[in-house]
C-alpha positions as CSV (number, residue, x, y, z in Angstrom):
1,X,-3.0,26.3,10.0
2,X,-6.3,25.3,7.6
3,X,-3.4,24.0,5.1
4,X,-0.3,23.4,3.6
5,X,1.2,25.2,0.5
6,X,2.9,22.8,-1.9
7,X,4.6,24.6,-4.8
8,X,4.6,21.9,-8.1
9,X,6.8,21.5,-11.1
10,X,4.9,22.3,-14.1
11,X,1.4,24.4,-14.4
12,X,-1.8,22.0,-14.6
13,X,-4.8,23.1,-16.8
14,X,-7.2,22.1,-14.4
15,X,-8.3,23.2,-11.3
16,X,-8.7,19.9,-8.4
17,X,-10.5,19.4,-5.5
18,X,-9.3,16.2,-4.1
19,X,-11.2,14.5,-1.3
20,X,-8.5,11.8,-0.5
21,X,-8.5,8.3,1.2
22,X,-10.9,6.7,3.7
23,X,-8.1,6.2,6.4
24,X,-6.2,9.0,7.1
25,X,-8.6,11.1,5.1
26,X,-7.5,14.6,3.6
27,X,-8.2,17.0,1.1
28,X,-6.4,19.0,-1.5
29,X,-7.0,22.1,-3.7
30,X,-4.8,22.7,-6.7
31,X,-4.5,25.5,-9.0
32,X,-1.8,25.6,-11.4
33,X,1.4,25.2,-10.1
34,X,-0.1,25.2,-6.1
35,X,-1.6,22.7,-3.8
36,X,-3.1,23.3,-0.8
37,X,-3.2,20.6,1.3
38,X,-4.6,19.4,4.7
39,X,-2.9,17.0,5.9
40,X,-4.9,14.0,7.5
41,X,-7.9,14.2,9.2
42,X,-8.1,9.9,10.7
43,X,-11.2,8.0,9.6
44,X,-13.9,9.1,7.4
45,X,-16.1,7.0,8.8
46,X,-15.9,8.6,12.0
47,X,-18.8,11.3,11.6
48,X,-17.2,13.9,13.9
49,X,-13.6,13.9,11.3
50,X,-16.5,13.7,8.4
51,X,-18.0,17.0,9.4
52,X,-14.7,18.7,10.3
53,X,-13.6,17.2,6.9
54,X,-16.8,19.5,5.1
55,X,-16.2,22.0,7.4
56,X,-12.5,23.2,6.3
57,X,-13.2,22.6,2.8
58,X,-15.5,25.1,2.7
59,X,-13.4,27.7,4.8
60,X,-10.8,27.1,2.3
61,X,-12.7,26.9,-0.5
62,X,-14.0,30.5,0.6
63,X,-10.3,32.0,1.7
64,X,-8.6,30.9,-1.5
65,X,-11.5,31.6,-4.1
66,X,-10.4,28.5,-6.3
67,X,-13.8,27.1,-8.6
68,X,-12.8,23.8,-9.0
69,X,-13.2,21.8,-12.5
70,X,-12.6,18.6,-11.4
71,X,-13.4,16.7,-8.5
72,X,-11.4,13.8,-7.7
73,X,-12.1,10.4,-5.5
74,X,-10.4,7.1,-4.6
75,X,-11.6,4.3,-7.1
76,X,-13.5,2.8,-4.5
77,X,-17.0,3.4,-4.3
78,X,-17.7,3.2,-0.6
79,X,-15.5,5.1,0.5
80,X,-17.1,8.2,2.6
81,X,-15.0,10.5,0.3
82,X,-16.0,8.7,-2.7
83,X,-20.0,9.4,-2.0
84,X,-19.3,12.7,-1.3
85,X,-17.7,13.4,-4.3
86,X,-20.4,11.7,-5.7
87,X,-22.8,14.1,-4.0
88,X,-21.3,17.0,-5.4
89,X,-21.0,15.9,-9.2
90,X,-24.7,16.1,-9.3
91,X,-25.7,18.9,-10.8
92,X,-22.9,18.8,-13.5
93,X,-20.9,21.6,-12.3
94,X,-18.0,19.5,-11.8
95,X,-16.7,16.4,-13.7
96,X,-15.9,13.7,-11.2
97,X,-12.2,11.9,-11.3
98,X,-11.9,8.6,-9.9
99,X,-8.4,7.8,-9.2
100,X,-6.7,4.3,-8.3
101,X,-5.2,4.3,-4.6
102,X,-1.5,2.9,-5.4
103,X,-1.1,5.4,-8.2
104,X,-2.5,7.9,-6.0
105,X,0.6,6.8,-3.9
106,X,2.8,7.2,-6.1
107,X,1.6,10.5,-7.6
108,X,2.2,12.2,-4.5
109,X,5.6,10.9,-4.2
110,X,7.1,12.2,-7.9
111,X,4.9,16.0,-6.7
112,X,6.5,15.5,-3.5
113,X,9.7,15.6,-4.8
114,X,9.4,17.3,-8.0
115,X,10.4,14.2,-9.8
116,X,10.4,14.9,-13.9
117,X,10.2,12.0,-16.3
118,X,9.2,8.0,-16.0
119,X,9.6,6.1,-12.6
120,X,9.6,3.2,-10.9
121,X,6.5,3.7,-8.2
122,X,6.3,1.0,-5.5
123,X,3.2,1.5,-3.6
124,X,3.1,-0.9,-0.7
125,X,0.4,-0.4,1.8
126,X,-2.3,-3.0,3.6
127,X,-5.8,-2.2,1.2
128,X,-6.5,0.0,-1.8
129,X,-8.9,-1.3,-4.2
130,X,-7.7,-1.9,-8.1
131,X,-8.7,-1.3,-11.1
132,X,-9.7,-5.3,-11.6
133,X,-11.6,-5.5,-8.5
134,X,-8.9,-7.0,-5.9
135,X,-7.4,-5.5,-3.4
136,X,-4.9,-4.4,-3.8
137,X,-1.0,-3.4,-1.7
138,X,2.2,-4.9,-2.8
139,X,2.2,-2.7,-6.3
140,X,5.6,-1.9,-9.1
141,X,4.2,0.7,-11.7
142,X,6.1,2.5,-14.4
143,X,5.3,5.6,-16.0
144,X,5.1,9.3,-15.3
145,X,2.0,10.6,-13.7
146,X,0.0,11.2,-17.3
147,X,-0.4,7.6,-16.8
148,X,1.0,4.6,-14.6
149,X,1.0,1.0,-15.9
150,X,1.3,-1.9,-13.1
151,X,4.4,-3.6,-14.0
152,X,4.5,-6.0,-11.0
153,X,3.2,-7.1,-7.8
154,X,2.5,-9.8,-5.1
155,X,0.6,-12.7,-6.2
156,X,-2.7,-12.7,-5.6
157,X,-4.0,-14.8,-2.2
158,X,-7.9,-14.7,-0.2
159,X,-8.7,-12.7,2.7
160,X,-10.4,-15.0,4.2
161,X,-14.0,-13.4,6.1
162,X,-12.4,-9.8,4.1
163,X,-12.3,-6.9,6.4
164,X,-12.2,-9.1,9.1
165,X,-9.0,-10.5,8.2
166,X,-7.4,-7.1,8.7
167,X,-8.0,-7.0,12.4
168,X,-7.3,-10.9,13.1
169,X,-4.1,-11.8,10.9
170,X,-4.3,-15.5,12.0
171,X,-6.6,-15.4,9.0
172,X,-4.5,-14.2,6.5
173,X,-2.0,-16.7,8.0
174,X,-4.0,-19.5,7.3
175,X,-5.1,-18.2,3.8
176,X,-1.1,-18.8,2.8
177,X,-0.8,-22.0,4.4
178,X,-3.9,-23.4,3.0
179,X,-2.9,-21.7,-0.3
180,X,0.7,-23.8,-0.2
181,X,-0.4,-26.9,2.3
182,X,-4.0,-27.3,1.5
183,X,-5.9,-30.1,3.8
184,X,-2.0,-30.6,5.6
185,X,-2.2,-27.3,7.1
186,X,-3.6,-28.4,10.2
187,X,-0.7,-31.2,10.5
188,X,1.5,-28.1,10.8
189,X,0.4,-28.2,14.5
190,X,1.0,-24.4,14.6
191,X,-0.5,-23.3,17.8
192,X,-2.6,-20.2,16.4
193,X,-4.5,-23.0,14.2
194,X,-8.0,-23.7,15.6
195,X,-9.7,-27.0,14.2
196,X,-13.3,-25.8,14.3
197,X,-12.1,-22.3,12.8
198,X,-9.5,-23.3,10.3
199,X,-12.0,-26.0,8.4
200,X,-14.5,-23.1,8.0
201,X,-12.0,-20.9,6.3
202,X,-11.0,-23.4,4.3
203,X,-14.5,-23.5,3.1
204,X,-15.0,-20.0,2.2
205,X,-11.5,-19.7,1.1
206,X,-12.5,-22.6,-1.3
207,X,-15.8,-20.8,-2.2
208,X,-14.7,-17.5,-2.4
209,X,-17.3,-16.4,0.0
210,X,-16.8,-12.7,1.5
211,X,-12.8,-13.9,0.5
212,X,-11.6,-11.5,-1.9
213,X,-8.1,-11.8,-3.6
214,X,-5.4,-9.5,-2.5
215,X,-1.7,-8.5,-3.5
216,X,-1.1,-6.5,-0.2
217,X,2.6,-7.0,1.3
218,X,0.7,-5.5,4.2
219,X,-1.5,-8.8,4.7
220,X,1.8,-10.7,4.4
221,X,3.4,-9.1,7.0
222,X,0.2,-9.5,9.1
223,X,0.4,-13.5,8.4
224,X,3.8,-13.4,8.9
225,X,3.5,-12.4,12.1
226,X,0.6,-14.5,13.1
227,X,2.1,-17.6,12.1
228,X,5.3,-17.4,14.0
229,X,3.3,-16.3,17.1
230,X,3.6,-12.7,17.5
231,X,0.0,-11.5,17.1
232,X,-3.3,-13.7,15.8
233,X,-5.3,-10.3,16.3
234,X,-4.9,-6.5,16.8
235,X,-6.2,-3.4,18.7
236,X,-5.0,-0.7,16.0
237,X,-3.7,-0.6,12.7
238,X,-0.6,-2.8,11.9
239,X,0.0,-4.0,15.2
240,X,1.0,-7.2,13.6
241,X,3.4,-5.4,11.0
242,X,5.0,-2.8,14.1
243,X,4.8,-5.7,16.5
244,X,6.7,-8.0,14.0
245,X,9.5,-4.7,12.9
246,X,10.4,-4.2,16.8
247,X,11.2,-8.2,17.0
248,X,14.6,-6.7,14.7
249,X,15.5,-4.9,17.9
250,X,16.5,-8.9,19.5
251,X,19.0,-9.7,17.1
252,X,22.1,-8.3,15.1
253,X,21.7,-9.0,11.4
254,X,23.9,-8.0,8.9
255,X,22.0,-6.9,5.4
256,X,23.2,-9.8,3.1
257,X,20.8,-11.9,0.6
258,X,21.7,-15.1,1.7
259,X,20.9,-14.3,5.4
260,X,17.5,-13.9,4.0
261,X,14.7,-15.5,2.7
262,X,13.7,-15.7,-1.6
263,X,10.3,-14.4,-3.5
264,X,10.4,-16.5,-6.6
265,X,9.6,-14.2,-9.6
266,X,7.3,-15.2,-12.6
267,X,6.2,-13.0,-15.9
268,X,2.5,-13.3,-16.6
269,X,1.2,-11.2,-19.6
270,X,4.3,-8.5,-19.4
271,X,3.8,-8.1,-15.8
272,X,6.0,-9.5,-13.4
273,X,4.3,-11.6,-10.5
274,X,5.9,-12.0,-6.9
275,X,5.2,-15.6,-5.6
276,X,5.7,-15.1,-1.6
277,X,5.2,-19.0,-1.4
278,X,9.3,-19.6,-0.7
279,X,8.9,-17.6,2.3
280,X,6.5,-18.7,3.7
281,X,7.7,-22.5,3.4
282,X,10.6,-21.0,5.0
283,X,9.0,-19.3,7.6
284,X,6.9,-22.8,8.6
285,X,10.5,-24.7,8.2
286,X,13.0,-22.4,10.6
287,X,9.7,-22.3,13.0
288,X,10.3,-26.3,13.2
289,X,13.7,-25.8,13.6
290,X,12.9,-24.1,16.7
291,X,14.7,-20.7,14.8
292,X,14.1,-17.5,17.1
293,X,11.0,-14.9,16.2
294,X,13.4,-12.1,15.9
295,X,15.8,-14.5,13.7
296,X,12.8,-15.3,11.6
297,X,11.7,-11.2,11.4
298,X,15.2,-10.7,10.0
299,X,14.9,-13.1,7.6
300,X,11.8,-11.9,6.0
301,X,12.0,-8.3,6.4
302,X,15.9,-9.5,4.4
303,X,13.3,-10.9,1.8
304,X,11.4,-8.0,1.2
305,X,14.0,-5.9,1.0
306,X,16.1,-7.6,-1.5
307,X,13.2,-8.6,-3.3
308,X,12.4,-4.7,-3.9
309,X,16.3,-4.8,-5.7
310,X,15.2,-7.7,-7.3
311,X,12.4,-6.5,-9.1
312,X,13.6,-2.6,-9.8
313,X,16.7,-4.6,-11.4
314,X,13.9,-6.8,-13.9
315,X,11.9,-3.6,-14.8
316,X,14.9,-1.9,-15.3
317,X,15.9,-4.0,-18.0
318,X,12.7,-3.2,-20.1
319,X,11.8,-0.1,-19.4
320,X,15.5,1.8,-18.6
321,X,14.3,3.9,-15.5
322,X,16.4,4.6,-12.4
323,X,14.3,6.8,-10.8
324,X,12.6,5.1,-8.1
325,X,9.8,6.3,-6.4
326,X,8.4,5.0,-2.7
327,X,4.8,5.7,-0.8
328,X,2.3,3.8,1.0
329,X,2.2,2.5,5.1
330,X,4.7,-0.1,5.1
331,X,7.8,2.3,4.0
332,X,6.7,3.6,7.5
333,X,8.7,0.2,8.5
334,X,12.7,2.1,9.6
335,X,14.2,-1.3,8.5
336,X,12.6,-1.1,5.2
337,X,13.7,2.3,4.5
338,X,16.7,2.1,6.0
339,X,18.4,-0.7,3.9
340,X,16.0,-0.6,0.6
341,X,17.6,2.8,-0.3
342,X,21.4,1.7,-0.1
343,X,20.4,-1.7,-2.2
344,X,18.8,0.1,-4.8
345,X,21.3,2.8,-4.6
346,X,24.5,0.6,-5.0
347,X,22.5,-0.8,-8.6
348,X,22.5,3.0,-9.8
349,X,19.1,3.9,-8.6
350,X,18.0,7.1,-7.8
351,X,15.4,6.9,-4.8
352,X,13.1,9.1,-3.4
353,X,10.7,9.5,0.1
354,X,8.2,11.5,0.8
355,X,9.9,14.7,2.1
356,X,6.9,17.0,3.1
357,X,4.1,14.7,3.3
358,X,4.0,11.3,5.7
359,X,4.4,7.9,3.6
360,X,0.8,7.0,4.8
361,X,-2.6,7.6,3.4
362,X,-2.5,10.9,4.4
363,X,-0.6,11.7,1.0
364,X,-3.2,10.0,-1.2
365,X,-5.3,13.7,-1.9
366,X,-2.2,15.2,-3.5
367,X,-1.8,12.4,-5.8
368,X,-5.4,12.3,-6.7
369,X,-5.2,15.9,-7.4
370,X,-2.0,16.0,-9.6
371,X,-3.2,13.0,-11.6
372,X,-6.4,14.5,-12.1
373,X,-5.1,17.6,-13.3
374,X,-2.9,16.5,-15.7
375,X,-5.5,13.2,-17.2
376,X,-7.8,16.2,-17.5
């Protein structure tokens, strides 16, 4: 099957063709009150996926006989999609639509489920760049999809050496430590800290060099990982994060806030910042008290869900939404989406998955699309 047929609420002015993310990659046509959509294709950066990519765009493109107006990209410009949309702007047949990754997220979600008014969105994934610049991944936004306003997220931290942090955690788990220990982190005597490598982060982290700020829960959970000893680096995408999930499988936890560790919650400018520094102290602390990995797992994964409550409850209280919307990677976590939904629930939520379309990047061309036909 070249696609699948998603019937929307609500008829959309434009016509969309939406060329998706870089991971997971996928398109989506939409006319009206349909999407088609692909589902993902893996890595546009692989050439092979690229040219498959082109390939059934143009088979569909030709079956269905939609013109598109709009053409619509992730905000970031090097993104294989992104140039391509790029490329076929050009001539000025099409008006380009560059759309932020997290709403993306959470623009899928509310089509997904035919949601109708203002939500919640929490868009928690490993990298999406924002409209400031960062990178961001640990994102609250309010709204309906004519427009989205960030409302919270994870405070912002260095990625020490940038990409490379995503495939060798112990870098983001140095990036917190340094961020709350500064020159004491190496007196932590963790045993994934390297003299010789540790003092040149701290350099570049200092410097900023190639060390861009992020708000991804998905680095946290990588650093997380790396400093209690489960994985320093991986072999595939969020080995850290799955590696650090199945350590839950070790020990019987019951889903209460004190068995769990505390965000500490700040308001800068309207929008409400998520200081993960508490838990990592605690994580350092229960590691000294010679606390087990899969106690320590509990604890945080505890954390991050009540601190999802936490935060739905604050927004809540300015904005009056109870609709509550969830996309991005991590909800691929069965902890996470097995207790978030009953704690929000019991606080008069109403919560909704993906139902037809995986939680991953491989949603992001459906938001595009929806959010580019209604912005115009």
């Amino acid at each position: 099957m070249d696609c699948v047929n998603i019937k929307l609420s609500g008829r959309k002015k434009k016509n969309v063709l939406a060329l998706g993310a870089q991971s997971k990659g996928g398109f989506c046509f939409l006319n009206k009150d349909r999407a088609c959509f692909s589902g993902p294709f893996g890595d546009m950066g692989d050439m092979e996926n690229f040219a498959d990519f082109q390939r059934r765009i143009n088979r569909i493109r030709n079956r269905i006989r939609i013109k598109p107006d709009i053409i619509a990209c992730d905000l970031h410009p090097d993104y294989t999609t992104s140039r391509y949309a790029s490329e076929m702007v050009k001539d000025g047949e099409y008006r380009l639509s560059q759309i932020q990754h997290h709403e993306a997220h959470i623009a899928s979600c509310v089509a997904d489920n035919e949601v109708k008014g203002r939500v919640i969105g929490i868009a928690f994934d490993g990298t999406g760049l924002g409209s400031d610049g960062n990178i961001w991944g640990g994102e609250f936004f309010i709204g309906t999809t004519k427009k989205f306003r960030r409302a919270a997220h994870l405070k912002y931290i260095r990625m020490p050496g940038g990409e490379a942090a995503i495939s060798e955690p112990w870098r983001m788990a140095f990036s917190y430590l340094y961020n709350i220990y500064g020159k004491e982190t190496g007196g932590l005597d963790l045993g994934f800290l390297d003299r010789m490598e540790t003092g040149l982060l701290s350099q570049i982290i200092q410097k900023g060099i190639n060390s861009p700020f992020t708000s991804s829960i998905g680095r946290l959970f990588d650093a997380v990982a790396a400093i209690i000893g489960i994985r320093g680096k991986v072999e595939y995408e969020g080995q850290a994060a799955i590696e650090l999930e199945k350590k839950l499988k070790a020990v019987s936890y019951r889903l209460k806030a004190e068995d769990g560790y505390n965000f500490k919650y700040n308001v800068k400018d309207e929008v409400v910042v998520i200081d993960w520094a508490p838990v990592i102290k605690a994580v350092v602390r229960d590691l000294k008290n010679k606390k087990t990995k899969a106690e320590i797992s509990a604890k945080f994964h505890n954390a991050v869900c009540y601190m999802v409550r936490d935060v739905c409850v604050l927004l809540r209280r300015k904005c009056r939404i109870r609709k509550v919307c969830l996309s991005g990677g991590v909800f691929q976590n069965r902890f996470l989406t097995a207790c978030v939904r009953p704690l929000l629930e019991k606080e008069n939520f109403k919560v909704y998955y993906h139902r037809r379309l995986p939680t991953h990047d491989g949603n992001i061309a459906l938001g595009q699309a929806v959010i580019a036909a209604v912005q115009g």
